[in-house]
C-alpha positions in Angstrom: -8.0 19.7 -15.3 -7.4 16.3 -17.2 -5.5 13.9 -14.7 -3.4 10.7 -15.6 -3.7 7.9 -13.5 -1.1 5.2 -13.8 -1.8 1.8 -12.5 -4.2 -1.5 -12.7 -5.0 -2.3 -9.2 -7.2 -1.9 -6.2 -5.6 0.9 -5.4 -5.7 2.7 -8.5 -9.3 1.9 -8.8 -10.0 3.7 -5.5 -8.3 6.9 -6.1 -9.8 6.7 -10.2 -13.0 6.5 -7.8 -12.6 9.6 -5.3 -10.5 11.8 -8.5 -14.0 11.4 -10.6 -15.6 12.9 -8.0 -13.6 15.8 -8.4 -15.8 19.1 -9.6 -12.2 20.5 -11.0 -11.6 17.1 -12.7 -11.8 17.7 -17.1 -10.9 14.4 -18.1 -9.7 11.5 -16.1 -7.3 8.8 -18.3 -5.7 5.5 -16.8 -2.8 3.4 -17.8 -3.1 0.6 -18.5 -6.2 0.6 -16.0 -8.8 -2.0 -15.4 -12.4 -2.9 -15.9 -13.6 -1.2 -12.5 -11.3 1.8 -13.6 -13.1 1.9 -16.7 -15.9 3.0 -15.3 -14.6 6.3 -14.2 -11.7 7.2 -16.7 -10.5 6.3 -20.6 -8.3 3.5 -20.2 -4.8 3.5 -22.5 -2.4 0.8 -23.6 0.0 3.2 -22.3 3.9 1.6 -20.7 5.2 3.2 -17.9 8.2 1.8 -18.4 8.6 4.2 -21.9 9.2 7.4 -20.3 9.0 9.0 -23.8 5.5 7.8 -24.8 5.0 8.9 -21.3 5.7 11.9 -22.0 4.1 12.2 -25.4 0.9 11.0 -24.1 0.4 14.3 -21.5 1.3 16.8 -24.5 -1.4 14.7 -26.7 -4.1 15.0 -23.7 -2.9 18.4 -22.1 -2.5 16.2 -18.9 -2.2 18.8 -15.9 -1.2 16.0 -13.3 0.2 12.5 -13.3 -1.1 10.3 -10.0 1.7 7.7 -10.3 0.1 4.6 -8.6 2.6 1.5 -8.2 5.7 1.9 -6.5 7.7 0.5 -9.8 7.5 3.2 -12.1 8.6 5.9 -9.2 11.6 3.3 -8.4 12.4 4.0 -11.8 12.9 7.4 -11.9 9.3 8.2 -13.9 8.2 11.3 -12.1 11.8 12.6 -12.8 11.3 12.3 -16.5 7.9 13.9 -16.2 9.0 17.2 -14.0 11.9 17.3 -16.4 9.1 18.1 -19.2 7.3 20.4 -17.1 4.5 18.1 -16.3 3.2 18.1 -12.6 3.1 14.6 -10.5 2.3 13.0 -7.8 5.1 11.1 -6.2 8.6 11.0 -5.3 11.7 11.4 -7.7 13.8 8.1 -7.8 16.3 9.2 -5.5 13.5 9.7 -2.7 11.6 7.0 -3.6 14.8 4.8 -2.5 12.8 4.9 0.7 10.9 2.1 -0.5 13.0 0.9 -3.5 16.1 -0.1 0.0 15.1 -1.2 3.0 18.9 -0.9 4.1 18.9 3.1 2.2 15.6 3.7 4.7 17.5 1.4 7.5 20.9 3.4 7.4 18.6 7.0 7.0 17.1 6.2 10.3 20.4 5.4 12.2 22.3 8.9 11.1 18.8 11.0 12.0 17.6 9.5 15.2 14.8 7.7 14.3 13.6 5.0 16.5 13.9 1.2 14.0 14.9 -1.8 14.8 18.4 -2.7 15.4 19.6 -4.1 11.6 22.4 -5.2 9.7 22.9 -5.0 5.9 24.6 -8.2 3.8 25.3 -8.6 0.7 26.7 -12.3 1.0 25.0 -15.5 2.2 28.8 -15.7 4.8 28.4 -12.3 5.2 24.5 -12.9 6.5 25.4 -15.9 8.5 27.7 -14.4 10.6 25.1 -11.3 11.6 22.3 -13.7 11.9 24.4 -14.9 14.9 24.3 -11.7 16.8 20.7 -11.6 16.5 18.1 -13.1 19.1 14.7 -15.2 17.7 12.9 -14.8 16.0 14.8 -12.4 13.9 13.6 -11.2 11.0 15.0 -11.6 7.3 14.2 -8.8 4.8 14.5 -8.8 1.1 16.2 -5.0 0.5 14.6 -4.2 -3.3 10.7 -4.2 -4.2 9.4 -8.2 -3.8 5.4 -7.1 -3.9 4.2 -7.4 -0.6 6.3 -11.2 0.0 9.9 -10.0 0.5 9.6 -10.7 4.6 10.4 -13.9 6.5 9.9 -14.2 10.0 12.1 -16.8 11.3 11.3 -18.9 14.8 14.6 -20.7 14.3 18.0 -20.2 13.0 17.2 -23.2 10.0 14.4 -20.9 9.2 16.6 -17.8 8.8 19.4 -19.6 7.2 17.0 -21.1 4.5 15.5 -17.7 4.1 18.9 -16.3 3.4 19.5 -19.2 0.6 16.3 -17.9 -0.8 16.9 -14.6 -1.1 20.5 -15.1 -2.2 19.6 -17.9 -4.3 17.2 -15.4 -6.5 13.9 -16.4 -4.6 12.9 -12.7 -5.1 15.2 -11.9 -8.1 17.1 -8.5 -8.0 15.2 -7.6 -4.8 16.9 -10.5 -2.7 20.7 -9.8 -4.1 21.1 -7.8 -0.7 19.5 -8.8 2.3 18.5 -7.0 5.8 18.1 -8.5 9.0 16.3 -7.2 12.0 15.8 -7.7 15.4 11.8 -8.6 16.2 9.6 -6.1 17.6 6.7 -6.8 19.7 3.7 -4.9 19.6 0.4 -4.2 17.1 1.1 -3.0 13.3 -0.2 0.2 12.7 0.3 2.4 8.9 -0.1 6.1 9.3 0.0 8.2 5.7 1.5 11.6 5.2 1.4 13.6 2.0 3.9 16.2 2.1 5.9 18.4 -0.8 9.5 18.0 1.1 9.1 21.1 3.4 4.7 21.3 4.5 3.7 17.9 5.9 0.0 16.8 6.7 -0.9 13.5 8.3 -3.8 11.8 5.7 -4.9 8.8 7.5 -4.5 5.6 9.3 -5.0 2.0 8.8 -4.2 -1.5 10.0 -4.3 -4.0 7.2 -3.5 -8.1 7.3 -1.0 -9.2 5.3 -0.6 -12.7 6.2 -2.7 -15.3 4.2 -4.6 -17.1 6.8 -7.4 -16.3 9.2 -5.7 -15.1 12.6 -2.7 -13.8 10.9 -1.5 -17.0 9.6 0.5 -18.4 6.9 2.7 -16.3 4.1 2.6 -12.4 3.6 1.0 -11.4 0.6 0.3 -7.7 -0.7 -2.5 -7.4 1.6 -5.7 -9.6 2.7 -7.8 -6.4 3.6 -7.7 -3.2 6.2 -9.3 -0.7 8.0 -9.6 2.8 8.6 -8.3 4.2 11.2 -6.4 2.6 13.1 -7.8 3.3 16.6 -4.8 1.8 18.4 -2.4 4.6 16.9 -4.1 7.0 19.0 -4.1 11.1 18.9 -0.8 11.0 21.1 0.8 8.0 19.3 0.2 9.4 16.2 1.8 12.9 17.3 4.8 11.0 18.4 4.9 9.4 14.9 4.8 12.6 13.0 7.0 14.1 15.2 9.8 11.1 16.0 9.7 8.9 12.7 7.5 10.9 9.4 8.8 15.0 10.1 13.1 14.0 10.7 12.5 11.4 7.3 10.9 14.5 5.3 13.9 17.1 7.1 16.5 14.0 6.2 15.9 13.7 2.6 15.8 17.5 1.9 18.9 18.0 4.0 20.4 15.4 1.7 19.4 17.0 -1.8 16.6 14.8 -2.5 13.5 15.9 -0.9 10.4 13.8 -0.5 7.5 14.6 -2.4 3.8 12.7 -2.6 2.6 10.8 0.1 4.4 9.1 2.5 3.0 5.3 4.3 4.5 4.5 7.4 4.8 1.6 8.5 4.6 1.7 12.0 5.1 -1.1 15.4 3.5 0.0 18.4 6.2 -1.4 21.1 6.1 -0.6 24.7 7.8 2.5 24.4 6.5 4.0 21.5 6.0 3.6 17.8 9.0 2.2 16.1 9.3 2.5 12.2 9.2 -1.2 10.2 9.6 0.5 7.0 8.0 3.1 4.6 6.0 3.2 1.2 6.4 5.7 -0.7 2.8 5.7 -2.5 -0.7 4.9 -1.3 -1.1 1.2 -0.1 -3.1 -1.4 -0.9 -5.5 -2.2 -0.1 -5.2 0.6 2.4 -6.2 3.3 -0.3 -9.4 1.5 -0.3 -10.1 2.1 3.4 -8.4 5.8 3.1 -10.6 7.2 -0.3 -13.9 6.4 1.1 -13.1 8.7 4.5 -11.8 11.3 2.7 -13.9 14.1 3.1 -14.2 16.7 0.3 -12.2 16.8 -2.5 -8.6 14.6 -3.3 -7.6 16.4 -6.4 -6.7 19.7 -4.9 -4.5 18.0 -2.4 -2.8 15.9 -4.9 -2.0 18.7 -7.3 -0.8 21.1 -4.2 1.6 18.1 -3.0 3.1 17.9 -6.4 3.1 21.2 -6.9 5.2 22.9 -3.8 1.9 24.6 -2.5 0.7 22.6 0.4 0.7 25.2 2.8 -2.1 27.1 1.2 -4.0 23.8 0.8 -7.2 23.1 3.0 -6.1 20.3 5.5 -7.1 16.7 4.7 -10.7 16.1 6.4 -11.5 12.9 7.5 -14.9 10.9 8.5 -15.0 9.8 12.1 -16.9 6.8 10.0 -14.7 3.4 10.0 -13.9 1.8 6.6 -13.3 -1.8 6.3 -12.2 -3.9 2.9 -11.7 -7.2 2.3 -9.7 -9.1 -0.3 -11.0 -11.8 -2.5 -7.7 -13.7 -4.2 -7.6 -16.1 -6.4 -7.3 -19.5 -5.3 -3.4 -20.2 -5.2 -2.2 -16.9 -4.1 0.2 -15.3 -2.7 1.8 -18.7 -4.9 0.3 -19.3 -8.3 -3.0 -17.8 -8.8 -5.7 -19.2 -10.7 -6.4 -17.0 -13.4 -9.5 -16.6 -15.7 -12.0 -17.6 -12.9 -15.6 -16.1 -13.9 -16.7 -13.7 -11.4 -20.7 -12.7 -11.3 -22.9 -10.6 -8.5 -21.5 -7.6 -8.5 -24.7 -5.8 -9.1 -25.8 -7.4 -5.8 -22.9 -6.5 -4.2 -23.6 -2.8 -4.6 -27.3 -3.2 -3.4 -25.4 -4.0 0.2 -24.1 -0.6 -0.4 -20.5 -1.6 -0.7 -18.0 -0.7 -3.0 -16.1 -3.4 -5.1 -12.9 -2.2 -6.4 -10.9 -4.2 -9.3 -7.5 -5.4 -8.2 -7.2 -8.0 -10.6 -10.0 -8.7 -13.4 -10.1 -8.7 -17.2 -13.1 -8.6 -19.5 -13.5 -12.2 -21.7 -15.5 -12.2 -25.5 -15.6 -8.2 -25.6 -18.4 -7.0 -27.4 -20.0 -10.8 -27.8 -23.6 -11.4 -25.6 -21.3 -14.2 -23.3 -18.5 -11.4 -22.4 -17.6 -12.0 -18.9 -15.6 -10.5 -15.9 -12.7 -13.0 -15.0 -9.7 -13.1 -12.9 -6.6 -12.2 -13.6 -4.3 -11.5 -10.7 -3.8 -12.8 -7.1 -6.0 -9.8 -5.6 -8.9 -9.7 -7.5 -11.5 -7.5 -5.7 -11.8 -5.4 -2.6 -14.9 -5.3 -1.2 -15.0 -2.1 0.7 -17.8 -0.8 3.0 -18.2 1.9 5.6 -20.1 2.3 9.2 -20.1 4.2 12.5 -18.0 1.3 13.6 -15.3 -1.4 12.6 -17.9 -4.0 13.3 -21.0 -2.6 11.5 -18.4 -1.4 8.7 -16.9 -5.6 8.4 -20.8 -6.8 8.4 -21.7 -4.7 5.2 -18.3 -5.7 3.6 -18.9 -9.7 4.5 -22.6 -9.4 2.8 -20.9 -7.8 -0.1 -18.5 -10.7 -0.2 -21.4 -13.4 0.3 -23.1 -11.7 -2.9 -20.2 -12.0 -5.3 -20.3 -15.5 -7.2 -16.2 -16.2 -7.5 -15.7 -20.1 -7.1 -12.0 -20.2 -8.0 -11.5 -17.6 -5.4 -11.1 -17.1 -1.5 -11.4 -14.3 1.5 -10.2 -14.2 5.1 -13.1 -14.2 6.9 -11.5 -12.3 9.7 -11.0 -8.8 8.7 -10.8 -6.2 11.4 -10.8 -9.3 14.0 -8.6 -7.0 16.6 -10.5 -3.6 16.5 -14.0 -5.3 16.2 -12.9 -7.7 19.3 -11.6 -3.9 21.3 -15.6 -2.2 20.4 -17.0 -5.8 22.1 -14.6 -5.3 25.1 -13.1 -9.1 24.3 -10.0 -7.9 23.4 -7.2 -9.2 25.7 -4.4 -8.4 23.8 -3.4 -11.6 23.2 -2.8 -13.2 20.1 -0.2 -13.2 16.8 1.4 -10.1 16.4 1.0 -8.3 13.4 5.3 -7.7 13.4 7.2 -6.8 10.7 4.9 -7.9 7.8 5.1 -4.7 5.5 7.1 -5.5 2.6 
């Protein structure tokens, strides 16, 4: 089967990664790709964004599944266009995929089926946001409603803090994305993201993961996209993870087929673990990242078939997701300046001894320099630029491989939190108090 991949990242690169390990795989091609993905599919100056060339490009190539990556092109009603012509993918139609695209659409979804959320309220007006934000105790949280890549979240300690939030969102801070704005009550507890892949009636948990999205060491500083995860999340246990499925993933799946848009592809929850029970932040509706770089690596046989029975309608008959009882831990070099301005065009070097660690280094953000001249060069050019990813019996062992993969890479212009997995590798050496910054409300 020839399989297009559509996406440039980290996470694209891990799921080109586990697709070419497929034995049903014929040809793998990515769009527009990257130098890591490169290595394991052709690479096509194709735009998402032109459904027709799209289109034209799976007749040229007999493509027999699209793997949509990035949550823009679903937002934008891609996989509609493609199932319109006949042609298999993987992910939600635009209408479902409004689960990510509006907070406030997932927000008011949760309030007519049950599901347990934070208490919210939807503006559309700077007056209209300061008069909620007074009904709401601190910190209170402050949510861009459209896609803002990862940064759309502020988690005000003040009411100055919300207010200016508000101006920023309102003022265009995150374009489109701020025009309407959601604000939530805090929840206490640990962040936890649990992925289902479902085809809008069978639904099959895939996988957990905690990942940091803050910028500093000890969850400090701005959200970005992602500073690095592991896999699984150990604190959404069996029973919490049942409650999940059952409570918050299986009534969203029964909610958007009841309403004439069913749900298909895979399905991140983002989940608080409060006191009494997992409460949904808000969903994803593809693969995160840099989860996917945690998840592909513990995924035990082979992804394709699962992929193609999800887009497909014919879960049911599919073998159930196996998963190692091996951890998986990545970690995020960025380019210095991120999640602000990132430097681009930083040379990068060592990757070859990064691999003899026997780590994996997925692209996020690179470029090739000189093509084809003897000085060509790998060089930033992003805000995530790599994921070091590396597996072991434990979190711990797992985060010491990954760190002397990082220590291996030459990338002066860039930077890494040296703290990855600080929670769960603190819970195997019994030092965990559960004290500390909460991971709350950071998905985004």
């Amino acid at each position: 089967m020839n399989v297009l991949l559509l996406g440039s990242g980290g996470r694209e690169h891990a799921l080109a990664w586990k697709l070419a390990q497929s034995p049903l795989l014929g040809s793998l091609h990515a769009a527009p790709g990257n130098p890591g993905i490169a290595n394991h599919a052709t690479c096509h100056a194709l735009d998402a964004t032109d459904h027709a060339a799209v289109v034209a490009f799976c007749a040229r190539q007999a493509i027999g599944l699209v793997v949509i990556g990035p949550e823009a092109p679903l937002v934008d009603g891609l996989a509609d266009t493609l199932r319109a012509h006949d042609v298999p993918v993987f992910g939600p139609s635009r209408a479902a995929a409004a689960l990510e695209g509006s907070k406030g659409f997932t927000k008011d979804l949760c309030a007519r089926a049950g599901i347990p959320t934070a208490a919210y309220v939807r503006c559309t007006s700077r007056t209209e946001a300061a008069i909620a934000l007074s009904g709401f105790s601190l910190p209170v949280v402050i949510k861009a409603d459209g896609l803002a890549a990862g940064k759309g979240v502020v988690i005000a300690s003040t009411f100055a803090e919300a207010n200016d939030a508000l101006a920023m969102m309102f003022d265009g801070g995150f374009g489109a994305a701020g025009a309407e704005v959601v604000i939530e009550a805090f929840l206490t507890g640990e962040e936890a993201s649990l992925f289902a892949l479902t085809d809008g009636t069978t639904t099959v948990a895939i996988g957990s993961a905690q990942d940091h999205k803050r910028v500093g060491e000890g969850d400090t500083g701005p959200n970005t996209g992602g500073m690095g995860a592991y896999s699984p999340a150990r604190i959404l246990t069996p029973e919490l993870e049942a409650r999940a499925m059952a409570e918050i993933i299986l009534p969203t799946v029964q909610a958007m087929a009841d309403a004439g848009t069913p749900y298909s592809g895979v399905l991140y929850a983002g989940l608080m673990l409060t006191p009494t029970g997992p409460q949904l932040i808000e969903y994803n509706a593809r693969f995160g990242d840099p989860e996917t770089q945690v998840l592909m690596p513990r995924i035990e046989g082979d992804l394709l078939p699962l992929l193609l029975a999800t887009a497909t309608g014919t879960l049911a008959d599919a073998p159930h997701p196996r998963l190692s009882h091996d951890s998986a831990l990545t970690v995020v070099l960025a380019a210095d300046g991120y999640p602000g301005t990132p430097a681009r065009g930083g040379a990068i070097a060592g990757l070859d001894a990064a691999a003899l660690t026997g780590a994996t280094v997925f692209h996020a953000g690179t470029a090739l320099v000189n093509t084809g001249l003897p000085d060509a060069g790998l060089v930033a050019n992003g805000g995530r630029v790599l994921a070091v990813t590396a597996t072991g019996r434990t979190v711990t062992a797992a985060r010491d491989k990954a760190y002397a993969a990082v220590d291996a890479i030459d990338f002066p212009t860039g930077f890494c939190r040296r703290d990855i997995g600080w929670r769960e590798a603190a819970r195997e050496a019994g030092s965990w108090s559960g004290a500390g910054p909460d991971a709350a409300q950071e998905t985004a």
